[in-house]
C-alpha positions in Angstrom: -47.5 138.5 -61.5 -47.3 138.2 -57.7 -44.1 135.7 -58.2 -42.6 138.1 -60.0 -43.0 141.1 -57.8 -41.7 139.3 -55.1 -38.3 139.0 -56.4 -38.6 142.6 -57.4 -36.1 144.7 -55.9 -38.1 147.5 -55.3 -41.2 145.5 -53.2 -38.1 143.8 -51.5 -36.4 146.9 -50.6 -40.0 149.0 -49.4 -40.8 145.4 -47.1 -37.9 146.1 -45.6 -38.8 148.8 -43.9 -34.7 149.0 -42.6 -34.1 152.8 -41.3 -31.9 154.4 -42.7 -31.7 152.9 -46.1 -32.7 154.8 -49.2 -37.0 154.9 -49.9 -36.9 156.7 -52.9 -36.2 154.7 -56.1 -34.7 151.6 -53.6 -35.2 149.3 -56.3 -33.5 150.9 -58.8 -30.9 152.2 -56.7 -30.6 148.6 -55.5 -29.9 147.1 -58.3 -27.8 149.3 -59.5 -25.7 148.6 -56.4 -25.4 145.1 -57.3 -24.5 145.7 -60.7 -22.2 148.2 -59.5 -20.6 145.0 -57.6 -21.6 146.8 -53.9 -20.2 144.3 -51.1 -22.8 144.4 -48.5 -26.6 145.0 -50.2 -28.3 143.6 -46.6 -26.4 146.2 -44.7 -27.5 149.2 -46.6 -30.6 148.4 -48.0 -32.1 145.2 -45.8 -32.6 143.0 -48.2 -30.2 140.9 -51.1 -30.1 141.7 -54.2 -31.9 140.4 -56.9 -30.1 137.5 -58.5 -30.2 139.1 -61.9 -29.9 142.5 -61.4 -29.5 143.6 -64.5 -32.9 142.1 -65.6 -34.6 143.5 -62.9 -33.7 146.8 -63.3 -36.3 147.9 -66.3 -39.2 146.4 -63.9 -37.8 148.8 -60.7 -37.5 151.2 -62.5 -41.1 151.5 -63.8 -42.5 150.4 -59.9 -40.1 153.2 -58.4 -41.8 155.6 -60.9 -45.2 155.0 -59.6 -44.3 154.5 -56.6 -42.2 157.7 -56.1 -45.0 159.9 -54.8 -45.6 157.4 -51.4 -41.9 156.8 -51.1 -41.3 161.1 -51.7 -44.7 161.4 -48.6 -42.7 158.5 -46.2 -39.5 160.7 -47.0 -41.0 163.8 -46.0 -42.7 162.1 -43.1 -46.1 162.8 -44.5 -48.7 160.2 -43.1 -50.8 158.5 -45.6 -54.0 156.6 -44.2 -55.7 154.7 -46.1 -59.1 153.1 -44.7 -61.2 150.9 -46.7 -65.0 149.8 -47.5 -68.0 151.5 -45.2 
């Protein structure tokens, strides 16, 4: 599962961490660049595009949807700490 993940657009786009580029839904809106046949992916996003867009696109798209309420709190500039164990 991890293998797969890290060729997923979204978890590539969110590592990025590049300011400026889009947080919310950045996988899907990724791929959709590429699909879309978008020039420069790395300059507006910070990171390629997946080499099979199109087959990544249903998997973004269901990690964008859980992920949309920490990518909606980073937007807003809402900090979220998270500590763990006692």
């Amino acid at each position: 599962m991890l293998m797969l993940l890290s060729g997923c657009a979204s978890v590539g786009a969110l590592n990025a961490n590049k300011p400026g580029a889009p947080l919310v839904y950045a996988g899907t809106r990724l791929d959709w660049y590429a699909l879309q046949g978008g020039c420069c992916p790395a300059e507006r996003f910070g990171v390629e595009a997946p080499t099979y867009p199109a087959l990544d696109l249903p998997a973004s798209l269901l990690l964008d949807t859980v992920l949309f309420p920490l990518a909606l709190a980073k937007v807003l500039g809402v900090g979220l700490i998270v500590r763990g164990g006692s």
